[in-house]
MIFI-200420 format. One line per 3 residues: number of its first residue (from 1); their letters; for each residue x, y negated, z of C-alpha. Coordinates in pm, 1 decimal, padded with zeros to 6 digits. Layout:
NUM = a = X Y Z ~ ...
% end
This chain:
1 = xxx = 01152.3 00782.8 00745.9 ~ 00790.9 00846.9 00895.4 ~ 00511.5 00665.3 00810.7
4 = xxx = 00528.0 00356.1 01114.1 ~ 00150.3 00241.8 01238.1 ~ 00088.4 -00120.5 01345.2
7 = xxx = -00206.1 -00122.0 01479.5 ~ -00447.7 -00055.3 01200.4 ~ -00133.4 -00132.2 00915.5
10 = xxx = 00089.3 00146.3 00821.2 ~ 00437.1 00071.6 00769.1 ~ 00627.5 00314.0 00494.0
13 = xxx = 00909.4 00348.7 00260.0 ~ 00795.0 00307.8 -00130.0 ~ 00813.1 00594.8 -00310.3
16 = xxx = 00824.6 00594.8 -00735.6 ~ 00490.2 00651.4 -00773.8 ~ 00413.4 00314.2 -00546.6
19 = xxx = 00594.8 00100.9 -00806.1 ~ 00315.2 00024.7 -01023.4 ~ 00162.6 -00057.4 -00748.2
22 = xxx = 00436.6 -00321.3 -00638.7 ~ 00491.5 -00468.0 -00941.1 ~ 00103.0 -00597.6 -00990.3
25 = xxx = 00138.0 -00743.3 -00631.9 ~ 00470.3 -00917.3 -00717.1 ~ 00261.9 -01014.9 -01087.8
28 = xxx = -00042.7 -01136.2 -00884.0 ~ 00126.2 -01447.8 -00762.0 ~ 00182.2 -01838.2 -00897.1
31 = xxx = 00521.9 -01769.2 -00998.2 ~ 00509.8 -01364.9 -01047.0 ~ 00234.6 -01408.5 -01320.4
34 = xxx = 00547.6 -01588.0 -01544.3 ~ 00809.8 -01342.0 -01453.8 ~ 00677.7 -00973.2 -01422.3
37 = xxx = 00497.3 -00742.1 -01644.3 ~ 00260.8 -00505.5 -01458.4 ~ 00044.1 -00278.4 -01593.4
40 = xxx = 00011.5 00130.9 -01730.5 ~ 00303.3 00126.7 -01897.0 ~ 00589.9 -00068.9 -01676.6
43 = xxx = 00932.1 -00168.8 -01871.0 ~ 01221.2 00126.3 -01768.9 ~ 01390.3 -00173.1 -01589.8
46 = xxx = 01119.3 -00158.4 -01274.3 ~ 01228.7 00211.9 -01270.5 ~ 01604.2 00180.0 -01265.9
49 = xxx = 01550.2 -00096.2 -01016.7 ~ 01367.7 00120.2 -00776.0 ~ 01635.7 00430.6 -00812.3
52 = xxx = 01858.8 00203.4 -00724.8 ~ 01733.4 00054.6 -00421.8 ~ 01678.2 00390.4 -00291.5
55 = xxx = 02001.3 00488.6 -00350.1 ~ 02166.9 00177.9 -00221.1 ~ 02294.3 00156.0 00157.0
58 = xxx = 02122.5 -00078.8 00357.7 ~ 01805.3 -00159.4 00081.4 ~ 01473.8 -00062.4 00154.1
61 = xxx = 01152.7 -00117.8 -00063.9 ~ 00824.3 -00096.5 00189.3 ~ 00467.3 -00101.3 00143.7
64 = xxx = 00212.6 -00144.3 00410.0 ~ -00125.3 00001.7 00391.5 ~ -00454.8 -00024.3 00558.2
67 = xxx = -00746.1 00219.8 00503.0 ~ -00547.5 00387.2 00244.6 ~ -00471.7 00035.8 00025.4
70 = xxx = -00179.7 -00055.0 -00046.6 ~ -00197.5 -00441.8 00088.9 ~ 00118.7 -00609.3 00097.2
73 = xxx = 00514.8 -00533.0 -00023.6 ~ 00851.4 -00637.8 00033.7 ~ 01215.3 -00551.2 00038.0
76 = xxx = 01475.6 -00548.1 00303.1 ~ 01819.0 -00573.0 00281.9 ~ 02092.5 -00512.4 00540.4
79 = xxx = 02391.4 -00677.9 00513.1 ~ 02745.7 -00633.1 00689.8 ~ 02979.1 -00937.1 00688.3
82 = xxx = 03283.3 -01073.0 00841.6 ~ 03117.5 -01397.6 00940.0 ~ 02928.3 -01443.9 01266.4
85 = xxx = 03136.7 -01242.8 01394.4 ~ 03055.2 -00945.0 01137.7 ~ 02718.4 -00931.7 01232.6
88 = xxx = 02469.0 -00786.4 01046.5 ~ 02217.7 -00971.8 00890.2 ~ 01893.7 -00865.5 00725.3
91 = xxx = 01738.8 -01030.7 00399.9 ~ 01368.7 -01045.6 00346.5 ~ 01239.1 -01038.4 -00058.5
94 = xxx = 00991.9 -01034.7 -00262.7 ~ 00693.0 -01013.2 00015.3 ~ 00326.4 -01049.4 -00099.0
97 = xxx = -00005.9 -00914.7 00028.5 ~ -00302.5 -00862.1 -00172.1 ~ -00477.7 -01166.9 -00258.5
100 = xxx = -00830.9 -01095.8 -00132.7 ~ -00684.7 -01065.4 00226.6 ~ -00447.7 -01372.8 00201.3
103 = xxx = -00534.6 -01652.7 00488.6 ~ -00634.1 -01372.0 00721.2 ~ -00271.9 -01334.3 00931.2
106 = xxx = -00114.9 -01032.2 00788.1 ~ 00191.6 -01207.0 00669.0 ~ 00261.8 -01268.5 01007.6
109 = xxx = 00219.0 -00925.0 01161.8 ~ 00389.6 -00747.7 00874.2 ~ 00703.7 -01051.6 00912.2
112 = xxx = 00692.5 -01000.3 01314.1 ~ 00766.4 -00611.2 01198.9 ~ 01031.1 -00660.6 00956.8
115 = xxx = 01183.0 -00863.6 01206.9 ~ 01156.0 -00620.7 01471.0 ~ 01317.5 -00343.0 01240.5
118 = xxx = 01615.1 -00594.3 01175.5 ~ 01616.6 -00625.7 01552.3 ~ 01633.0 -00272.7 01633.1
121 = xxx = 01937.5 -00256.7 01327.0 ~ 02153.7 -00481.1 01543.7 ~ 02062.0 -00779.4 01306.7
124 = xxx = 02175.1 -01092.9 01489.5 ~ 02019.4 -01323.2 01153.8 ~ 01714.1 -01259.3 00952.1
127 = xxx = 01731.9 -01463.9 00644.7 ~ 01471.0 -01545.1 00351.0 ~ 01461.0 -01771.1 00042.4
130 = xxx = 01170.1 -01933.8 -00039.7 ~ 01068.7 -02122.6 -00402.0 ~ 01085.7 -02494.3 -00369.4
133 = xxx = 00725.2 -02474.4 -00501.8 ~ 00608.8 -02281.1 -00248.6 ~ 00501.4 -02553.0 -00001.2
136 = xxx = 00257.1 -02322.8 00165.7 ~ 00514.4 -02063.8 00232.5 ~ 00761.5 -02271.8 00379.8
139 = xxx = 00509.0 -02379.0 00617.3 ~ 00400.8 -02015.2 00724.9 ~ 00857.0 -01915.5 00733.9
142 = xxx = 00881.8 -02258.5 00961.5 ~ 00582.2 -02142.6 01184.7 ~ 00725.2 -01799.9 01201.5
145 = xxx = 01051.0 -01981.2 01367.6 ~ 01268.7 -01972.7 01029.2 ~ 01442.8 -02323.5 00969.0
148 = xxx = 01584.2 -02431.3 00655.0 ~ 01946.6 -02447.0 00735.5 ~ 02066.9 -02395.8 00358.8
151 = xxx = 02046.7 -02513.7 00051.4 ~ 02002.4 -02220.0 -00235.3 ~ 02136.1 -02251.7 -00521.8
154 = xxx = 02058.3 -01967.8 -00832.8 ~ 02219.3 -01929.1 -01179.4 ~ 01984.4 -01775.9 -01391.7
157 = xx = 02207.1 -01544.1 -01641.2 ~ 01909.1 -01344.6 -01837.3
% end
């Protein structure tokens, strides 16, 4: 798929040599710094990961850039399902942007064009999961329109 502008953002499909990249913006975050490993030499699993995202139907790993930075990440997932009606919904992960341009409103452009490409999918849902510590974010999803309907529930088995 073509690079897709947004104004002064560009919208594209990660390739492999982006996932360095990724993984220090998923690493450069409260809970990220605890759970990933960035840096020159990235553990095989971050590879296999990304092969199979692009390989998978309905995944896609995006980066946005501006001036030729990478600034922000995140995945989106399309799912088919027999309830609603088997509508398709579309699941939004692992988003971050860069942390010297946090505050400024990019999360909410770059989440009004995810949405937009779920839209144009034939999503009738777009659903997220946020961390429970993540008061901040929960604001931002609720101001965005997103209401917390569910509760989420993980089992952690590695």
């Amino acid at each position: 798929m073509p690079s897709q502008p947004s104004d002064d953002l560009i919208f594209r499909q990660a390739a492999r040599a982006d996932v360095p990249e990724v993984v220090a913006l998923l690493a450069d975050d409260m809970l990220g710094v605890d759970r990933e490993v960035a840096g020159d030499e990235l553990e095989d699993a971050y590879w296999t990961a990304f092969d199979a995202i692009e390989r998978m139907e309905g995944a896609e790993q995006w980066v946005v850039e501006r001036d030729g930075r990478m600034i922000s990440c995140f995945q989106l997932y399309f799912l088919p399902g027999l309830s609603l009606r088997g509508g398709l919904r579309a699941q939004i992960e692992a988003v971050r942007v860069v942390a010297d341009l946090r505050g400024q409103g990019l999360g909410a452009r770059i989440f009004r064009w995810a949405i937009d490409r779920a839209r144009d999918r034939g999503c009738i849902l777009v659903q997220l999961a946020t961390n429970k510590q993540r008061h901040d974010a929960q604001r931002f999803y609720e101001k965005l329109g997103f209401k917390a309907t569910h509760e989420g529930m993980k089992l952690t088995l590695a």
